[in-house]
C-alpha positions, 0 to 999 in steps of 0.5 A, a space after each residue: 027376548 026380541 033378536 029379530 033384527 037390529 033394526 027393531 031395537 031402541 034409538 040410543 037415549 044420546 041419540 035422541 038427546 042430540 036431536 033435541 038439543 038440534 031441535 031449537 030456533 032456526 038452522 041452514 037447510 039441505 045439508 049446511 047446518 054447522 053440525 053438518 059441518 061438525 060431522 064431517 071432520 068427526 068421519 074425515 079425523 075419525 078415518 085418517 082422511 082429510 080430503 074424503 067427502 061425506 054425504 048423509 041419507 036416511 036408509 041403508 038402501 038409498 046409501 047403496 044404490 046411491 053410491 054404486 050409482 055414482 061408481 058406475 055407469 049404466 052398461 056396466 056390471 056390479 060384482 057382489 056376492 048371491 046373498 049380498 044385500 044388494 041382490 037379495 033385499 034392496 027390489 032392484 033399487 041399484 039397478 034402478 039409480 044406476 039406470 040399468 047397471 047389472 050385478 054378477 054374483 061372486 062367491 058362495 053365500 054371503 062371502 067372495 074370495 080374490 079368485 071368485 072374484 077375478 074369475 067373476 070379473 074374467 067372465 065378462 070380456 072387456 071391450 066387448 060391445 055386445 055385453 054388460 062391461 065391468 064395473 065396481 066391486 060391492 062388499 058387506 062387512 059384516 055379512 049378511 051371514 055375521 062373517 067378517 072379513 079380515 083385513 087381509 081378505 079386504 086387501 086381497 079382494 081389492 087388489 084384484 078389482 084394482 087390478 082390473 082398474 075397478 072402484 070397491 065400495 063397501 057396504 058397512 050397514 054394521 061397520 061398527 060391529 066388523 071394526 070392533 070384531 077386528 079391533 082395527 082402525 076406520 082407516 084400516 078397514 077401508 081406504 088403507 085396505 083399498 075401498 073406495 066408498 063405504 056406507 057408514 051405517 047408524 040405524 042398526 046401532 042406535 040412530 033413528 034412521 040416518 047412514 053415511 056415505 064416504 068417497 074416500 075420493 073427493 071427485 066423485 062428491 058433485 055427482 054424489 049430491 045431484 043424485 042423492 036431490 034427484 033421488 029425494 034424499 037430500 033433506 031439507 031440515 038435515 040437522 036432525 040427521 047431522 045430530 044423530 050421527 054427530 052422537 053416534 060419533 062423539 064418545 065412542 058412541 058408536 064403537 060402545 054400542 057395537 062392542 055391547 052388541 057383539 058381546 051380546 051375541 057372544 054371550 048367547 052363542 056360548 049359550 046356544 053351543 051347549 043344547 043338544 041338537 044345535 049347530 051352527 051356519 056360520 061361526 059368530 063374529 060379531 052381532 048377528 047368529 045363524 044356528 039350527 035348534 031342534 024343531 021342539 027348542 024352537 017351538 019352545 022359544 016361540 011359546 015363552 014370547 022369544 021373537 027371531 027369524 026361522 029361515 027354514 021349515 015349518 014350526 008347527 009341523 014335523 018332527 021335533 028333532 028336526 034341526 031348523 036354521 035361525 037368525 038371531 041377531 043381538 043390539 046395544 039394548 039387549 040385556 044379558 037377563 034376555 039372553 039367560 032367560 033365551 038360553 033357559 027356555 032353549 034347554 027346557 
């Protein structure tokens, strides 16, 4: 019974079997291996963009900061929400590869709205010598709260960073996830929405460590490549990442493994809504669940060998009653015997 995190579950069984087969005789090194080649025209087909360039690196971090660092320059200004992952788990690793660049927070939580937004972009004066000059637009989809942002949401938050002549990148560590939560398509959610650049995330759904980073705007890709060297993401024996997202991409893989994990923890916050005590932070969306159980529920779960995230109080100490949040989240290996087993222990 382990939710703790996406992170901490299994490589797909085809993910693996693709670096395998990759794993054979010789290859062209840092990033001109046919399957490099395979998988850019996979992403370029699979989002209805034909001249989008397509870059890979190992975390989730390095997309990031590596793609905002192309996007802005160091005398500017990130707009991101306070719990944006950016803000709030990445130890400045934007601020550092942009070379300085600030980020403002907009919104409330993990989620901005358009006027949040332009009111965060209006907040710096533009031309003013003296202060930080705006810069891009970084949003996660999903949240790090397990919300997702609608396409109508995207299009209006977009509209206005464009607006102010401002790039949107967006941080799709579990893009997969928000795709199937909204059952649109990749174009949809990004460049026909009006992002410029996304994080195509792989290691939360199934891959040993591998992310994509897509300019839907082929001219920022030279300067994308001189950093991610620089940065020491560019890796020498790349066919391995190349065969892991080839995978992920090939049969539906990735969509496959996302919609299992989302059912997943559909299935666990139905159960979860019964027990007395419980509420929830957030409505669940797609994998991830933000919840209070009662300090008593908790110390339950915790006896029988469930494994999540306690975000507030102590465990051993204080009332039973108690309402304590959690992040519960669920990946394509979670089964339903886990998730009833969750459940049963919840309810004592």
């Amino acid at each position: 019974m382990n939710f703790a995190s996406d992170n901490c579950g299994p490589a797909h069984a085809e993910v693996l079997a693709a670096v395998t087969d990759a794993n054979q005789g010789f290859a062209p090194s840092y990033g001109a291996d046919g399957l490099m080649d395979a998988v850019r025209e996979r992403i370029r087909e699979l989002f209805e963009a034909p001249e989008a360039e397509v870059f890979l690196v190992a975390t989730g971090t390095a997309a990031n900061a590596l793609a905002l660092s192309t996007m802005a320059q160091p005398w500017q200004t990130v707009f991101c929400t306070p719990l944006a992952h950016i803000n709030t788990d990445e130890c400045q690793a934007p601020e550092f590869y942009t070379g300085g660049c600030k980020l403002t927070l907009a919104g409330d939580g993990d989620k901005m709205t358009a006027e949040a937004l332009d009111a965060a972009i209006e907040g710096w004066p533009a031309g003013d010598v003296h202060v930080s000059q705006r810069g891009p637009v970084a949003l996660t989809q999903v949240t790090e709260r397990g919300r997702v942002y609608s396409l109508e949401e995207l299009a209006a938050l977009t509209e206005v960073a464009h607006a102010h002549v401002l790039p949107v990148y967006m941080d799709g560590a579990r893009f997969a996830n928000a795709l199937e939560a909204l059952d649109c398509t990749p174009a949809q959610m990004t460049h026909e929405a009006g992002i410029d650049a996304l994080s195509l995330g792989g290691t939360k759904n199934g891959c040993l460590g591998v992310e994509a980073v897509i300019f839907f705007d082929p001219d920022k890709a030279w300067e994308f490549e001189l950093r991610r060297k620089r940065a020491a993401q560019l890796f020498s024996k790349h066919r391995y990442l190349s065969a892991q997202m080839l995978a992920y991409l090939t049969d539906d893989l990735w969509r496959r493994s996302a919609k299992t994990a989302n059912a997943r923890a559909a299935r666990l916050a139905e159960g979860l809504k019964g027990l007395p005590g419980t509420s929830f932070a957030a409505e669940p969306q797609a994998n991830m669940i933000f919840a209070r159980l009662p300090r008593a529920t908790h110390q339950r779960l915790t006896e029988a060998g469930a494994v999540y995230g306690l975000y507030e109080g102590a465990l051993d100490e204080g009332d039973g009653d108690e309402p304590l949040l959690a992040r519960m989240v669920c990946d394509w290996s979670i089964t339903e015997d886990e998730i009833d087993r969750f459940i049963e222990v919840a309810k004592g």
